[in-house]
C-alpha positions as CSV (number, residue, x, y, z in Angstrom):
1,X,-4.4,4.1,-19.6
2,X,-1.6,4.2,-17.1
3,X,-1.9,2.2,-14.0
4,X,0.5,2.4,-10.3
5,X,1.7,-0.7,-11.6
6,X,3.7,1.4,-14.1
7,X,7.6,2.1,-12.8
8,X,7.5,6.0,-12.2
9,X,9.6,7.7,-9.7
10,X,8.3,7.9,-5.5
11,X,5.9,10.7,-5.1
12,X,5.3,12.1,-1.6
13,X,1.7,11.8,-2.0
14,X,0.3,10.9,1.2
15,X,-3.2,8.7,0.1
16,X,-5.5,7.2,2.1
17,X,-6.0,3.2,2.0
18,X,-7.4,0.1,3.9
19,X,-5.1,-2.7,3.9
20,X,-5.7,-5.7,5.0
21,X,-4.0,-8.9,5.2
22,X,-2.2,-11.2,8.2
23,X,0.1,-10.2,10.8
24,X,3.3,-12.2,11.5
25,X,1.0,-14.0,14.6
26,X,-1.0,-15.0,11.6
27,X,-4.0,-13.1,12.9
28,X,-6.3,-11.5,9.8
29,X,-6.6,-7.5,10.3
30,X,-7.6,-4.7,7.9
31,X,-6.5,-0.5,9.2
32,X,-7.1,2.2,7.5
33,X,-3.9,3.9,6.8
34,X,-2.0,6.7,5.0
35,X,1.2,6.3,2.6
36,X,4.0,8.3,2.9
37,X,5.3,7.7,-0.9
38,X,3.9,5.9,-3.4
39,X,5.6,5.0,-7.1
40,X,4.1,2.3,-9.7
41,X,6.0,-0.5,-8.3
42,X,4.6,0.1,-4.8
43,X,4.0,1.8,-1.7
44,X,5.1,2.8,1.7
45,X,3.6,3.4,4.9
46,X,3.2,3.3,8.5
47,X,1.4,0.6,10.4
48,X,1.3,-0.6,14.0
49,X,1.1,-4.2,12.8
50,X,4.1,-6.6,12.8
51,X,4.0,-7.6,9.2
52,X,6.9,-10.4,8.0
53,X,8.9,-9.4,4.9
54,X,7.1,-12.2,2.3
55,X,3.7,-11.5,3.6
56,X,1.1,-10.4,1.2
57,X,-1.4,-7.7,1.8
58,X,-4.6,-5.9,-0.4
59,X,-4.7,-2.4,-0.2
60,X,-7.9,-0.2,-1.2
61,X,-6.1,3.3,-2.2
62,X,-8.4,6.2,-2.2
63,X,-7.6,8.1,-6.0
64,X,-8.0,12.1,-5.8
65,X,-10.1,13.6,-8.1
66,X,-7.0,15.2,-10.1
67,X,-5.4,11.8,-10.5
68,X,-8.3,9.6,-11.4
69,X,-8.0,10.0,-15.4
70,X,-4.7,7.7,-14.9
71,X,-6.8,4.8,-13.4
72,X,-10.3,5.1,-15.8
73,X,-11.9,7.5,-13.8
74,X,-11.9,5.1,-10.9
75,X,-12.2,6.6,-7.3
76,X,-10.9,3.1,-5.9
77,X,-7.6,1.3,-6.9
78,X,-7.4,-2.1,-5.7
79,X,-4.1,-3.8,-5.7
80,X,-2.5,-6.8,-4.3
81,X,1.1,-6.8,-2.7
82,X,3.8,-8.4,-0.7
83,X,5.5,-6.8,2.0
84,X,9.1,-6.1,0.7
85,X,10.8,-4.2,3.7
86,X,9.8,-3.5,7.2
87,X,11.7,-0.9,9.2
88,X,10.8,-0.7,13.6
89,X,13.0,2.4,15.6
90,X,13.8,1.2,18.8
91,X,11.0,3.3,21.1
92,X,8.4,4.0,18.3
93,X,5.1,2.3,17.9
94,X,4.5,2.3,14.4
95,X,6.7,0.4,11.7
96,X,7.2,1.5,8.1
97,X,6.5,-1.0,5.5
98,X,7.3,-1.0,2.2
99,X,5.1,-3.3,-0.3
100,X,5.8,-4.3,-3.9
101,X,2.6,-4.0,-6.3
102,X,1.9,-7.7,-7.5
103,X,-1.4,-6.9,-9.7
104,X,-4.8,-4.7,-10.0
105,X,-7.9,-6.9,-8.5
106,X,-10.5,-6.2,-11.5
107,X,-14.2,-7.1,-10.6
C-alpha cells in the first residue's frame, strides 16, 4: 500500500485538513484548512497562525473517495509534521507553510 509518506512529485490537489499544534507565542490552536500542493514528503498551505520553522504540527487530511485505495480505504490520514518553511508577504494575512511528513499516527 502506498502512503503520502512516499516521495512523489507536488500535486496541486487542494485537500481539506485540521491541523493543530502551537503557535510561535506557544499558544495550542487547531484550524481547519486547505493545502495548496501536497507530495509524499509533505504539504503546503495557508494559515493565519505564526508558526516557527522547527515547530511540529498533526494534520487530519480529508482522503477523496478516488484516492483512498492508496491509504487502505481510509477516509482519514493522520500524520505528524514539522514546519519546514514559512513564507509572510508584506500586507497579507495569511502565511504559507510548508511542513515535512515525520510519520502516520496508527490507532
Amino acid at each position: 500500500m502506498r502512503t503520502l509518506t512516499e516521495r512523489e512529485r507536488r500535486l496541486g490537489l487542494h485537500l481539506s485538513f485540521d491541523v493543530s499544534g502551537k503557535d510561535a507565542g506557544g499558544t495550542p490552536f487547531t484550524q481547519t484548512a486547505r493545502t495548496l500542493n501536497i507530495s509524499g514528503g509533505g504539504v503546503l498551505f495557508e494559515s493565519p497562525r505564526h508558526l516557527l520553522v522547527g515547530s511540529r504540527v498533526v494534520l487530519h487530511i480529508q482522503i477523496p473517495p478516488a484516492l483512498r485505495n492508496r491509504f487502505g480505504s481510509r477516509a482519514l490520514y493522520r500524520v505528524r509534521a514539522v514546519v519546514c518553511r514559512v513564507e509572510r508577504f508584506q500586507g497579507e494575512a495569511m502565511s504559507r507553510v510548508g511542513a515535512r511528513f515525520l510519520g502516520e499516527i496508527r490507532d
